[in-house]
N, CA, C and O atoms as a CHARMM CRD file, in Angstrom:
* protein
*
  352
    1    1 UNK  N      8.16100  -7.64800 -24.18100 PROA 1      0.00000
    2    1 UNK  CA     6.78000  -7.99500 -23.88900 PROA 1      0.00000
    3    1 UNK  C      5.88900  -6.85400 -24.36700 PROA 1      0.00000
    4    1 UNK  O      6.14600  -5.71100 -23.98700 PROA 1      0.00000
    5    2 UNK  N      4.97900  -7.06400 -25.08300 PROA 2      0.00000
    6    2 UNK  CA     4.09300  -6.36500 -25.50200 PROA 2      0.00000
    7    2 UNK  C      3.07600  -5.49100 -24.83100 PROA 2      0.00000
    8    2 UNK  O      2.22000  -6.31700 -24.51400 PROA 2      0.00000
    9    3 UNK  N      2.70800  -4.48100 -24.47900 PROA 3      0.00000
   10    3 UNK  CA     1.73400  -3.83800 -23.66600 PROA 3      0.00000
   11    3 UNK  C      0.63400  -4.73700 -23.29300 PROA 3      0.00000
   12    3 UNK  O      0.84200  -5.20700 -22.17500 PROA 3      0.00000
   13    4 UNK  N     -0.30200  -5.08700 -23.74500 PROA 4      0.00000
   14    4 UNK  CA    -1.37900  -6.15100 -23.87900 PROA 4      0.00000
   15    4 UNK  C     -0.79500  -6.92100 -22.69300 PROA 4      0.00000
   16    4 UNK  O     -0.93600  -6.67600 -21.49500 PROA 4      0.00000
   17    5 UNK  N     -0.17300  -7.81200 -23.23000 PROA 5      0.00000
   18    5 UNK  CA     0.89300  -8.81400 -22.26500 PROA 5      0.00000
   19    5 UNK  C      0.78500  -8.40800 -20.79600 PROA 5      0.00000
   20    5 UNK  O      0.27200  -8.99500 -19.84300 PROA 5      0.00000
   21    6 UNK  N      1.52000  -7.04400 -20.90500 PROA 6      0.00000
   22    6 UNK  CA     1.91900  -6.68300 -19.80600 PROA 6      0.00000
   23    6 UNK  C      0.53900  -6.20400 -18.89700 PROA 6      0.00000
   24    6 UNK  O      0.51000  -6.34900 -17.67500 PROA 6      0.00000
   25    7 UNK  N     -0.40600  -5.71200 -19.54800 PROA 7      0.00000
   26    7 UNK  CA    -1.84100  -5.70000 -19.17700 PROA 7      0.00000
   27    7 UNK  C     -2.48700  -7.05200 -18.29600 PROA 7      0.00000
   28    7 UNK  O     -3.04200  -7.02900 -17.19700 PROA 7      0.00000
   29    8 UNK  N     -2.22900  -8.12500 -19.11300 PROA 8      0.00000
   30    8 UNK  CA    -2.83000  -8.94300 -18.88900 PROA 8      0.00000
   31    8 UNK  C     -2.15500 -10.15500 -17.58100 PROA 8      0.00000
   32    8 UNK  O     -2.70700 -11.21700 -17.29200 PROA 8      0.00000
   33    9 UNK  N     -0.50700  -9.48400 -16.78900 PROA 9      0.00000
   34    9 UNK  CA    -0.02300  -9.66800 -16.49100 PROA 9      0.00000
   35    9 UNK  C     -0.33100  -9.65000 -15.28900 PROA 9      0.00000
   36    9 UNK  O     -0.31800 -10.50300 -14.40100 PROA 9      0.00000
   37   10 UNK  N     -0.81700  -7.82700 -15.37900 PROA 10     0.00000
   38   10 UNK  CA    -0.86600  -7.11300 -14.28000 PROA 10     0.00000
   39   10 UNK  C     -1.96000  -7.61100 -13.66200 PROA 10     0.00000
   40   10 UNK  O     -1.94000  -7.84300 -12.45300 PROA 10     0.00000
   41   11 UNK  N     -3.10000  -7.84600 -14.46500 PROA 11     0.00000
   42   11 UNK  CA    -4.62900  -8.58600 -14.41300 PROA 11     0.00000
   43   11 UNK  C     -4.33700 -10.08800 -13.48700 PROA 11     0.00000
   44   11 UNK  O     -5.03700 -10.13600 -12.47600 PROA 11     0.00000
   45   12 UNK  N     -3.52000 -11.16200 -13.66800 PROA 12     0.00000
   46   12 UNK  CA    -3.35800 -12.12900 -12.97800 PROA 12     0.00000
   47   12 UNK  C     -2.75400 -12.03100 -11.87100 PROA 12     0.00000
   48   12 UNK  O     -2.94800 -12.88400 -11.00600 PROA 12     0.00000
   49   13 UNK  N     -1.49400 -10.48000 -11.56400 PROA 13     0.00000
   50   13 UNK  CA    -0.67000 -10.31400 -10.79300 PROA 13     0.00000
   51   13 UNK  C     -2.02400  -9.90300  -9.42000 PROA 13     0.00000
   52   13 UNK  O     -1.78300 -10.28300  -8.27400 PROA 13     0.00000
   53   14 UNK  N     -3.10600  -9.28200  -9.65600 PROA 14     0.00000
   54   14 UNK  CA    -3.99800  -8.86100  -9.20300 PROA 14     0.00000
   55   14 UNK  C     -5.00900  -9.81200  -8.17400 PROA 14     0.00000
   56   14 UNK  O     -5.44500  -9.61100  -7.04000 PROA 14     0.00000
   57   15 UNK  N     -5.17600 -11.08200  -9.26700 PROA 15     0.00000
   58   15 UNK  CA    -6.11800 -12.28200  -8.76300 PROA 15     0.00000
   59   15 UNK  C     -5.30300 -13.06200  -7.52100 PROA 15     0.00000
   60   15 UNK  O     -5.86800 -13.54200  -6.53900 PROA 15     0.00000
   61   16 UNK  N     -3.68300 -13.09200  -7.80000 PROA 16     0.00000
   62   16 UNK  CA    -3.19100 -13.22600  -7.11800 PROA 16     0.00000
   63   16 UNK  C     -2.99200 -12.63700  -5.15300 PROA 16     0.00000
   64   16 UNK  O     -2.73300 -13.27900  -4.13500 PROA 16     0.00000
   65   17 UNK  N     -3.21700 -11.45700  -5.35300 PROA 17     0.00000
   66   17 UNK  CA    -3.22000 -10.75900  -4.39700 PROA 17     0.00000
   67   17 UNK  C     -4.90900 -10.48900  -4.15200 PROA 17     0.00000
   68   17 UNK  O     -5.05200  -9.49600  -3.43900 PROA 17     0.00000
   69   18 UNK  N     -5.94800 -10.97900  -4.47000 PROA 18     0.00000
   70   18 UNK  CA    -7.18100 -10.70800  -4.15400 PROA 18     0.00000
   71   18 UNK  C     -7.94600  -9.60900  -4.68400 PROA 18     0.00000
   72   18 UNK  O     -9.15600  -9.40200  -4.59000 PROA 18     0.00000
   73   19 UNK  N     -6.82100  -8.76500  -5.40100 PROA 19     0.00000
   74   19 UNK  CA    -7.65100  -7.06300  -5.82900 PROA 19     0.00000
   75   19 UNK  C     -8.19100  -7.20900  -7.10300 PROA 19     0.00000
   76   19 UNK  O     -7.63500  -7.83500  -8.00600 PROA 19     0.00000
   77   20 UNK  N     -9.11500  -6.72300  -7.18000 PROA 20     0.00000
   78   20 UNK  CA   -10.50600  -6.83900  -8.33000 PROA 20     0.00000
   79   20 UNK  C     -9.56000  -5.37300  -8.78600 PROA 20     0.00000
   80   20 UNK  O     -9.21100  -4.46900  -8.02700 PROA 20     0.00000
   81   21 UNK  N     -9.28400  -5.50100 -10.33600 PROA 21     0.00000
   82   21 UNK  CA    -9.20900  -4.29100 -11.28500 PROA 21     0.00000
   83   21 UNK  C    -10.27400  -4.01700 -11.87600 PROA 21     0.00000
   84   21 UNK  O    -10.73800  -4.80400 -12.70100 PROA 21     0.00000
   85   22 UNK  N    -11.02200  -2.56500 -11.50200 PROA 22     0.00000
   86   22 UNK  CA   -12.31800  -1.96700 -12.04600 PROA 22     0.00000
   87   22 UNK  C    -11.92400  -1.69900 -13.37500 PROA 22     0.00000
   88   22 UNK  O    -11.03300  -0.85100 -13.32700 PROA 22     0.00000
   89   23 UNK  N    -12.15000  -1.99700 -14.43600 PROA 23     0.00000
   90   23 UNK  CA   -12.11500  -0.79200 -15.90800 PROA 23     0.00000
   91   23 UNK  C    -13.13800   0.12300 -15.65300 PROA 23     0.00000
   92   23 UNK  O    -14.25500  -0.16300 -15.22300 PROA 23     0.00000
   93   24 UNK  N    -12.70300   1.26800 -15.94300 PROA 24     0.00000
   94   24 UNK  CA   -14.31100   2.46400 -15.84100 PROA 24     0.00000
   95   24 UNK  C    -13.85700   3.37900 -16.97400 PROA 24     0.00000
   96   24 UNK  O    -12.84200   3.26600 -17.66000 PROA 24     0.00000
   97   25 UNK  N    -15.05800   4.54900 -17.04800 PROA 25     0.00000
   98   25 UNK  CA   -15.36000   5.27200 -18.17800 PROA 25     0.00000
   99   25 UNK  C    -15.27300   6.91400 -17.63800 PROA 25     0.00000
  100   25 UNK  O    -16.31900   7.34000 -17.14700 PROA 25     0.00000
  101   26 UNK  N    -14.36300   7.65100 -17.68200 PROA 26     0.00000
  102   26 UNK  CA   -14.69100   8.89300 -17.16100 PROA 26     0.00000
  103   26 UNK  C    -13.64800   9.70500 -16.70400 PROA 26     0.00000
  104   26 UNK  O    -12.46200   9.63400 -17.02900 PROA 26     0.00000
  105   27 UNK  N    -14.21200  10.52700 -15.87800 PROA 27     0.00000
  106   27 UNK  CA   -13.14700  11.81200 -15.93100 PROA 27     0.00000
  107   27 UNK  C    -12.55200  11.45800 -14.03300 PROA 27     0.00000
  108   27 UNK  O    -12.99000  11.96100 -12.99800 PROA 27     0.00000
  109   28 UNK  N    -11.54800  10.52600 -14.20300 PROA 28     0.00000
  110   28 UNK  CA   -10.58600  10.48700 -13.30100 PROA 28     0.00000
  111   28 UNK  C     -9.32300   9.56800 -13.67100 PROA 28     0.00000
  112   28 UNK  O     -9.27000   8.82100 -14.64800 PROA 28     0.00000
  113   29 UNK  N     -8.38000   9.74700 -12.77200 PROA 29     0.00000
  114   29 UNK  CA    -7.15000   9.48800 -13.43900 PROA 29     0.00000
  115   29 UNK  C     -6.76000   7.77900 -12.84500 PROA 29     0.00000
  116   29 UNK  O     -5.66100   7.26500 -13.04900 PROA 29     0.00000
  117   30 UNK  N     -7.51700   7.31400 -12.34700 PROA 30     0.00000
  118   30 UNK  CA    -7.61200   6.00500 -11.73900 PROA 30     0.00000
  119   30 UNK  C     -6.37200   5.55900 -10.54600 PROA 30     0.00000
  120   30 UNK  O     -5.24500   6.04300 -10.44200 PROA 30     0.00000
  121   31 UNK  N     -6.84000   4.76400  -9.93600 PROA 31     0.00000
  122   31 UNK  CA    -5.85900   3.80500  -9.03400 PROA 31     0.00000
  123   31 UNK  C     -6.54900   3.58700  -7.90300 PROA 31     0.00000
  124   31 UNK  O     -7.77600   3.52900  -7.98900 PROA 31     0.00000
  125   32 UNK  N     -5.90800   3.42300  -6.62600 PROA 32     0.00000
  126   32 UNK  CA    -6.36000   2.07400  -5.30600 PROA 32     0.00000
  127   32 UNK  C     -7.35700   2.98800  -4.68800 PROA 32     0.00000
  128   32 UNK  O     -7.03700   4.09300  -4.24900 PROA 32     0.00000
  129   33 UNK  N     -8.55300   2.52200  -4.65800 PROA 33     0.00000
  130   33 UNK  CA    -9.58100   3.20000  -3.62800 PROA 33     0.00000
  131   33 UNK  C    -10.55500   2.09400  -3.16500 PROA 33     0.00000
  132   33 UNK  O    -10.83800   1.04800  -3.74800 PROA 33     0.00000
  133   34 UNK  N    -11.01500   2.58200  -1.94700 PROA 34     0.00000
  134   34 UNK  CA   -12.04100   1.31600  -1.30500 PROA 34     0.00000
  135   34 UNK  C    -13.65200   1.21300  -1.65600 PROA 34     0.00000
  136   34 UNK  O    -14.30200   2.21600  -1.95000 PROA 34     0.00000
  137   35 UNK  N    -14.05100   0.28900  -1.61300 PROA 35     0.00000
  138   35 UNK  CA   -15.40800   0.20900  -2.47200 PROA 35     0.00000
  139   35 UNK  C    -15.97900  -1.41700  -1.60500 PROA 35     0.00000
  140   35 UNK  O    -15.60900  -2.58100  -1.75700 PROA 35     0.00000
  141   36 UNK  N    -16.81500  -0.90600  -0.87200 PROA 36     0.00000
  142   36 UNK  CA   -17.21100  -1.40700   0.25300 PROA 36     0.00000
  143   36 UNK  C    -16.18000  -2.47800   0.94000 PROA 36     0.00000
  144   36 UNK  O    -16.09000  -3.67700   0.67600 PROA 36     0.00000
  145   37 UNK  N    -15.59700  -1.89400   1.67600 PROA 37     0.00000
  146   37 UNK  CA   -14.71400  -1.89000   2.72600 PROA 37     0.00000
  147   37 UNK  C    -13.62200  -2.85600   2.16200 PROA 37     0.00000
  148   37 UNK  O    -13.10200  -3.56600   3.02300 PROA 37     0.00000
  149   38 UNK  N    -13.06800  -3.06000   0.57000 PROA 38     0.00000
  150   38 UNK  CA   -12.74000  -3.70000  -0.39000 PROA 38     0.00000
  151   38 UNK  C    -11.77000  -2.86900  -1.00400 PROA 38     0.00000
  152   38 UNK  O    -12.39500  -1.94400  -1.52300 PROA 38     0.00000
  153   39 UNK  N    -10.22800  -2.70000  -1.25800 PROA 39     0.00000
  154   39 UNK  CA    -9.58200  -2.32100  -1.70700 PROA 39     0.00000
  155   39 UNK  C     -9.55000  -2.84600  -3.43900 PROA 39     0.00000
  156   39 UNK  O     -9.62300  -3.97000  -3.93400 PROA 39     0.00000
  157   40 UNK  N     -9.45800  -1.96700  -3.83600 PROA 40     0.00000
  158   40 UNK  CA    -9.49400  -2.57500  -5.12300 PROA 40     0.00000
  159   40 UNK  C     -8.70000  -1.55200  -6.20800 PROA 40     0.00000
  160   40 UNK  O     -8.51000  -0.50600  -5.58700 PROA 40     0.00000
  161   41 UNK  N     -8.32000  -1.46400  -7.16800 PROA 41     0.00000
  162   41 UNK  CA    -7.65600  -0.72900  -8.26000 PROA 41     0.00000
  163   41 UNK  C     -8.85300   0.00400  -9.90200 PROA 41     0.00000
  164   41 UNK  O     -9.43700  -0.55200 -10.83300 PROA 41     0.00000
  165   42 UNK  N     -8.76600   0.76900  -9.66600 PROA 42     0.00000
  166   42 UNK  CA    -9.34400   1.50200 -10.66300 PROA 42     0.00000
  167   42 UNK  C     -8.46600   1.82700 -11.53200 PROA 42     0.00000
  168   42 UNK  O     -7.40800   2.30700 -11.12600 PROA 42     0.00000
  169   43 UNK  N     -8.71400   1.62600 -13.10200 PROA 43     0.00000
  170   43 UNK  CA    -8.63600   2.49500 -14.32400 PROA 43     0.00000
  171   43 UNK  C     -9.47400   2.65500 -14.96700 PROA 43     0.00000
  172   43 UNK  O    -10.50300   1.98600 -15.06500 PROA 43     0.00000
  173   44 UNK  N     -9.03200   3.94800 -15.72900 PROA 44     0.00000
  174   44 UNK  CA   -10.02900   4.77500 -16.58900 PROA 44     0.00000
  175   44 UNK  C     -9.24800   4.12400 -18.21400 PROA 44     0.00000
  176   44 UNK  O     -8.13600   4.38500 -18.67400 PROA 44     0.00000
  177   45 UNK  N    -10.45500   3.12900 -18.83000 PROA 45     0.00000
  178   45 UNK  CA   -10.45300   2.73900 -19.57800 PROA 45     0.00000
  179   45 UNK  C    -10.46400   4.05300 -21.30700 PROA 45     0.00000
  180   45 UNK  O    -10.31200   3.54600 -22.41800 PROA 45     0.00000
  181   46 UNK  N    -10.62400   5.32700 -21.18300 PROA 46     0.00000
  182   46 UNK  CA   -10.44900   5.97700 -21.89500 PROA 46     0.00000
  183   46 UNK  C     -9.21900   6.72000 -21.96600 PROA 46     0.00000
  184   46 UNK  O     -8.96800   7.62400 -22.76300 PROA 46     0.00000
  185   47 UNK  N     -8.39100   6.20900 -20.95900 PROA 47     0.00000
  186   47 UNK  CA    -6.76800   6.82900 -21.03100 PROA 47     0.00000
  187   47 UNK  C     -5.88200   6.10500 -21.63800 PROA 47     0.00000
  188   47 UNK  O     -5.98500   4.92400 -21.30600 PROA 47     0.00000
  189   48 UNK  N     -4.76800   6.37500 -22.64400 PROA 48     0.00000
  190   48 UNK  CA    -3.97000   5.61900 -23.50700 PROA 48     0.00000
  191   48 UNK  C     -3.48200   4.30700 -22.60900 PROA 48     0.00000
  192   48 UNK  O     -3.27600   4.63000 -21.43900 PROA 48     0.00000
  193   49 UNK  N     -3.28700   3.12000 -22.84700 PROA 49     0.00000
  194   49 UNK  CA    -2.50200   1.91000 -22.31100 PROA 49     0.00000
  195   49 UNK  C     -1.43100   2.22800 -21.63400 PROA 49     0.00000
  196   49 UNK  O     -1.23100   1.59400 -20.59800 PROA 49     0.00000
  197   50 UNK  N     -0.61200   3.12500 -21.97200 PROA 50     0.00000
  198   50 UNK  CA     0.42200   3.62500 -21.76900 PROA 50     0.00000
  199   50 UNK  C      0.03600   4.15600 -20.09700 PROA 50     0.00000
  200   50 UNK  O      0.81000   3.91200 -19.17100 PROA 50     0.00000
  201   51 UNK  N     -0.95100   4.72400 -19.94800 PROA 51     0.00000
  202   51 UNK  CA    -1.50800   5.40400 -18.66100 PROA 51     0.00000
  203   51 UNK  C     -1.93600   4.52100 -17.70100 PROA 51     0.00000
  204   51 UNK  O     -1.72800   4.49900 -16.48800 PROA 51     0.00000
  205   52 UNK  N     -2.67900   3.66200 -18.55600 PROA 52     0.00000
  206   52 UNK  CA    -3.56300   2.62000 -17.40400 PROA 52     0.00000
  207   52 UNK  C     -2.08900   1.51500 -16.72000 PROA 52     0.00000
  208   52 UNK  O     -2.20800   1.03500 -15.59200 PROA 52     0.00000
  209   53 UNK  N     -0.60400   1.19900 -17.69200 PROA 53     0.00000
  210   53 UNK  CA    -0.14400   0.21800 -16.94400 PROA 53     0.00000
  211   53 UNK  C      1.03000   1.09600 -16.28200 PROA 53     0.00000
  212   53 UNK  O      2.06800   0.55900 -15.89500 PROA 53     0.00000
  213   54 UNK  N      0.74900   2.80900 -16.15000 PROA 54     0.00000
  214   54 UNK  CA     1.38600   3.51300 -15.68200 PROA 54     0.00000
  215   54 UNK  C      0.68600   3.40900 -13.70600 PROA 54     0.00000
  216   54 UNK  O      1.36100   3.55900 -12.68700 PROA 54     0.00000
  217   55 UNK  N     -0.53500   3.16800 -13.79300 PROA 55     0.00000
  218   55 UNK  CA    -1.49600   3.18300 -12.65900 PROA 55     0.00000
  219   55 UNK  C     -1.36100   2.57000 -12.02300 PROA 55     0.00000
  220   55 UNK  O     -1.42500   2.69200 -10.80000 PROA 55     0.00000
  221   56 UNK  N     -0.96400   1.09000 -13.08300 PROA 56     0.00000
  222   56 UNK  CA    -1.28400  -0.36200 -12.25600 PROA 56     0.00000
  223   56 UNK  C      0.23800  -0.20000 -11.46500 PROA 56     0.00000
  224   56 UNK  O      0.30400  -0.43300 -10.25800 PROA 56     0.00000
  225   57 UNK  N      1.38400   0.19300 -12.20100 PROA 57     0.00000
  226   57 UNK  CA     2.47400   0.02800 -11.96300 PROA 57     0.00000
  227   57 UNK  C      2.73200   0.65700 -10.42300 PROA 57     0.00000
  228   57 UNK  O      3.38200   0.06900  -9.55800 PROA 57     0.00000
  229   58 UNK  N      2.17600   1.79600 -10.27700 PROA 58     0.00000
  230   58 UNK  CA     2.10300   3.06700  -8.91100 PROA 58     0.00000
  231   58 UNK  C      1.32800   2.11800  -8.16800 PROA 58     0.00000
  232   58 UNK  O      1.84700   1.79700  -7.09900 PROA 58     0.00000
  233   59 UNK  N      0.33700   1.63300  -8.41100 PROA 59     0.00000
  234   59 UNK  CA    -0.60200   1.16100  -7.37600 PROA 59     0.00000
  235   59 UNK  C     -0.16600  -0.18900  -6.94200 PROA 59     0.00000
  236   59 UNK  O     -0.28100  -0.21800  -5.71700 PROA 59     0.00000
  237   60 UNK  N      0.26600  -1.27500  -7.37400 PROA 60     0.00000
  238   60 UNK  CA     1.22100  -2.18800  -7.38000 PROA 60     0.00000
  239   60 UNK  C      2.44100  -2.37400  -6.41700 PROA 60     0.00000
  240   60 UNK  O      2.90100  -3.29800  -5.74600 PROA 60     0.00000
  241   61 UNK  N      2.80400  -0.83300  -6.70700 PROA 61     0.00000
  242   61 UNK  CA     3.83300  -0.72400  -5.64400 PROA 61     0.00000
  243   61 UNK  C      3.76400  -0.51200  -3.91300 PROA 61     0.00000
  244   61 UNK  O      4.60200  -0.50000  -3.01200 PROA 61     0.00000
  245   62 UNK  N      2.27400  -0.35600  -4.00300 PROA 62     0.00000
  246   62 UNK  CA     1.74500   0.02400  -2.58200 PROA 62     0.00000
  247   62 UNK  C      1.49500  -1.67500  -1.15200 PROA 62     0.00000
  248   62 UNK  O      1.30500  -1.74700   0.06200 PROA 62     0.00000
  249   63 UNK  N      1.62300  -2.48200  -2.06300 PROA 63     0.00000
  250   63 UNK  CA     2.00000  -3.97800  -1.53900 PROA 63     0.00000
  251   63 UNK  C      3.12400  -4.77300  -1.70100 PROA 63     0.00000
  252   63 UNK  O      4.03200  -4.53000  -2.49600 PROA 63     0.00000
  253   64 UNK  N      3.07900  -5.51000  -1.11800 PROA 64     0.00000
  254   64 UNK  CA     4.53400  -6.22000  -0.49700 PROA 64     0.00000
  255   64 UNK  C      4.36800  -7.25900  -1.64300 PROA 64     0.00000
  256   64 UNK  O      3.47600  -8.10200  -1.73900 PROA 64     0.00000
  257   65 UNK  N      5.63800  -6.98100  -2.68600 PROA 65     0.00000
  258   65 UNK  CA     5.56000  -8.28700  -3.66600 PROA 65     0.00000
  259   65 UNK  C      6.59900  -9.13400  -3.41900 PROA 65     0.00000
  260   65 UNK  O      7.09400  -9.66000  -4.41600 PROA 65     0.00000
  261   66 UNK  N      7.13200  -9.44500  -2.19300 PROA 66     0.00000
  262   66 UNK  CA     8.51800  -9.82200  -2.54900 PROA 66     0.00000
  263   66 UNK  C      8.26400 -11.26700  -2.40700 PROA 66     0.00000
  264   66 UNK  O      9.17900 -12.08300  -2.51000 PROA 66     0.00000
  265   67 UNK  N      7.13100 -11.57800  -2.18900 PROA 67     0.00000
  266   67 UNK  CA     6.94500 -13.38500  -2.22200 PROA 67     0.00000
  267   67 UNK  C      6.09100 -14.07900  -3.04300 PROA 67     0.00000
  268   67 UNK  O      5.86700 -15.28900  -3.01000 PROA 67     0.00000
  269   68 UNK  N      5.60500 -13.21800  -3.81600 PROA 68     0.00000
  270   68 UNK  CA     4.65000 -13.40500  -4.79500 PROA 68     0.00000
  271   68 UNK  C      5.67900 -13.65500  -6.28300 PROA 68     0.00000
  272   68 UNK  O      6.37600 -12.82500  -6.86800 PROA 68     0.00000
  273   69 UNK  N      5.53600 -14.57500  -6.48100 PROA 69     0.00000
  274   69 UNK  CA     5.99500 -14.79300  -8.01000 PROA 69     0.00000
  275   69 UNK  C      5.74100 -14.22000  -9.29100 PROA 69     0.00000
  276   69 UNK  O      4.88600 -14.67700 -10.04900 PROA 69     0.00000
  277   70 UNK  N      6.52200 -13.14400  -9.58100 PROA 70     0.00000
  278   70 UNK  CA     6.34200 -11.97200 -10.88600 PROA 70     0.00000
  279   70 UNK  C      7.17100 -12.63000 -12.32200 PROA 70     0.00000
  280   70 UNK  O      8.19400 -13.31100 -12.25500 PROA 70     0.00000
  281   71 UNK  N      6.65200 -12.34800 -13.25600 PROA 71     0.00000
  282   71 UNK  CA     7.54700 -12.63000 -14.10300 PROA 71     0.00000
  283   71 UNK  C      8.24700 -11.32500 -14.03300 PROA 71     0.00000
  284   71 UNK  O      7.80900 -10.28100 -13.55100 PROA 71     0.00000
  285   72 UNK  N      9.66200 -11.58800 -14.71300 PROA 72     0.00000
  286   72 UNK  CA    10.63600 -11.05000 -14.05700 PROA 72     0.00000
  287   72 UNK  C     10.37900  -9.16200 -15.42000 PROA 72     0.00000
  288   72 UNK  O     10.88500  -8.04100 -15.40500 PROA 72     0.00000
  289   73 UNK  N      9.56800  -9.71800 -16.12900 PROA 73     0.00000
  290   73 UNK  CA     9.69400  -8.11200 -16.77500 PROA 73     0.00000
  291   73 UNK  C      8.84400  -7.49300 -16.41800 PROA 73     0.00000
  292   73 UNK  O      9.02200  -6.27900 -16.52100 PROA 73     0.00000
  293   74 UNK  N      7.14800  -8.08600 -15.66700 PROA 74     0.00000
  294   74 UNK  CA     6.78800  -7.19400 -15.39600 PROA 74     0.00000
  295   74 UNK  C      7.22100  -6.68500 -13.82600 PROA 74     0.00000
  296   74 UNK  O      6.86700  -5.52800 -13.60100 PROA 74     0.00000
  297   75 UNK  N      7.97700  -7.41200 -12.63200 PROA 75     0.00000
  298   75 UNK  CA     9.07400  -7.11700 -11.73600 PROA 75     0.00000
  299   75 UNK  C      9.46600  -6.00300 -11.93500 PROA 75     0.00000
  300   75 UNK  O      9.21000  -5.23100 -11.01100 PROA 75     0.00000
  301   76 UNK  N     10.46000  -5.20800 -13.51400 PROA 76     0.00000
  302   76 UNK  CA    11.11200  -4.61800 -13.67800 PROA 76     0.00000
  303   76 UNK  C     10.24000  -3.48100 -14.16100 PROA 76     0.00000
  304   76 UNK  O     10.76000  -2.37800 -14.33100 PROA 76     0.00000
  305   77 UNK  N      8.78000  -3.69200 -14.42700 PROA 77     0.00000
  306   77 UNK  CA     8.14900  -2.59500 -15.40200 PROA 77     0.00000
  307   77 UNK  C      7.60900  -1.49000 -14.37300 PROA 77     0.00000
  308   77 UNK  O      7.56400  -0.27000 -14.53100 PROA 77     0.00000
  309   78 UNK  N      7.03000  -2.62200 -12.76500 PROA 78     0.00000
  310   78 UNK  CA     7.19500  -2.05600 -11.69800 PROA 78     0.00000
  311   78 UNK  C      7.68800  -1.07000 -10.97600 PROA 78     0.00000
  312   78 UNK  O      7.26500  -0.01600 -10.50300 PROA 78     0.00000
  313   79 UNK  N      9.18700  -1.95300 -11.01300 PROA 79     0.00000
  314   79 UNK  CA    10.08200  -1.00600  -9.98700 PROA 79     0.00000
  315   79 UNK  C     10.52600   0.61500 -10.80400 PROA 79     0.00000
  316   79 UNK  O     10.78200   1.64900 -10.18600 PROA 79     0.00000
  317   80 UNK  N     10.52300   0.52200 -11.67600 PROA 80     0.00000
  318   80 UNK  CA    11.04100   1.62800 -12.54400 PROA 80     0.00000
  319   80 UNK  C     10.05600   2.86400 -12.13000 PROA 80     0.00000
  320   80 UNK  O     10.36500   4.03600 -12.34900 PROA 80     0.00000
  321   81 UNK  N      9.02600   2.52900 -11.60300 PROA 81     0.00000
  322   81 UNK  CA     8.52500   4.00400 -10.93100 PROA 81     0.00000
  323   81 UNK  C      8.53900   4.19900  -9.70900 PROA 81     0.00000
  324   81 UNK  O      8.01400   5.19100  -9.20300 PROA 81     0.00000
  325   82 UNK  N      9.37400   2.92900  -8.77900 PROA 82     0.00000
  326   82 UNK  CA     9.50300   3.00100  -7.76400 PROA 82     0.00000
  327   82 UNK  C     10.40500   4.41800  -7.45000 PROA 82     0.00000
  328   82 UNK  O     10.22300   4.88100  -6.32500 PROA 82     0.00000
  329   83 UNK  N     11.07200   4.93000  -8.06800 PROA 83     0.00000
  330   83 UNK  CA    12.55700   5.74200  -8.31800 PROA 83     0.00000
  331   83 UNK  C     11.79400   6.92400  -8.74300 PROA 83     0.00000
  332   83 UNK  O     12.43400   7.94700  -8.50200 PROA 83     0.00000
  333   84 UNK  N     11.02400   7.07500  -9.11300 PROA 84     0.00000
  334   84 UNK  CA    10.48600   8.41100  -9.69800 PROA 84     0.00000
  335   84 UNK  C      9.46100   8.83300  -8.78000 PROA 84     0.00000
  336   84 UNK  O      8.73000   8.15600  -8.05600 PROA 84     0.00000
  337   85 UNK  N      9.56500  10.38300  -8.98600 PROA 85     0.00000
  338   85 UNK  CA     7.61100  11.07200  -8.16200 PROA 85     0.00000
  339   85 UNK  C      6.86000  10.81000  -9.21100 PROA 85     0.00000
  340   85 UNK  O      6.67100  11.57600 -10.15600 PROA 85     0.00000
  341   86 UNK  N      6.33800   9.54300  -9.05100 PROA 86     0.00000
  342   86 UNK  CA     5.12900   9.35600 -10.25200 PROA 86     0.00000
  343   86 UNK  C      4.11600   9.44100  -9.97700 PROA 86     0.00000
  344   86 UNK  O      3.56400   8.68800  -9.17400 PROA 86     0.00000
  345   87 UNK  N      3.39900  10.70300 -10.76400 PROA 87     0.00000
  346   87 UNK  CA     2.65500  10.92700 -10.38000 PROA 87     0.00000
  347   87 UNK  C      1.22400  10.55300 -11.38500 PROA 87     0.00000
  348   87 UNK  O      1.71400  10.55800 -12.51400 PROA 87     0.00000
  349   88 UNK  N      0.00700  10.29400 -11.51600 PROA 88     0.00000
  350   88 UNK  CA    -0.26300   9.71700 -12.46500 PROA 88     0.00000
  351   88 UNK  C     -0.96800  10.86100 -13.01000 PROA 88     0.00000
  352   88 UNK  O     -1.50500  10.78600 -14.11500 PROA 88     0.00000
């Protein structure tokens, strides 16, 4: 699966669970913060792809997916930082 893909994965995996993904512009390293009394996911749209589905992946992990229907690679693109201090 292609990055994009997996972007756009993460984007529906999101609507699913109610959380609005911010794109933003600037000097922070993004992920889950509240924004009127609204949990939601931040990335910093000027960090390589590589970073932003590094974010989604950490932040992702902070909810209960086990009944939510994943396709099964991005499932796996997930858990793979479950195992690590990832730090972003």
């Amino acid at each position: 699966m292609k990055k994009k893909q997996i972007f756009e994965e993460f984007e529906t995996l999101g609507e699913k669970l109610g959380l609005r993904i911010i794109k933003g512009k600037g000097d922070f390293k993004g992920g889950i913060c509240r924004i009127n009394n609204k949990e939601v996911i931040v990335i910093n749209n000027l960090k390589p792809l590589e970073h932003r589905l590094k974010v989604l992946a950490i932040s992702f992990l902070e909810y209960n997916l086990d009944r939510i229907y994943i396709v099964p690679y991005l499932r796996a693109f997930i858990e793979q930082f479950r195992h690590l201090d990832a730090k972003v």
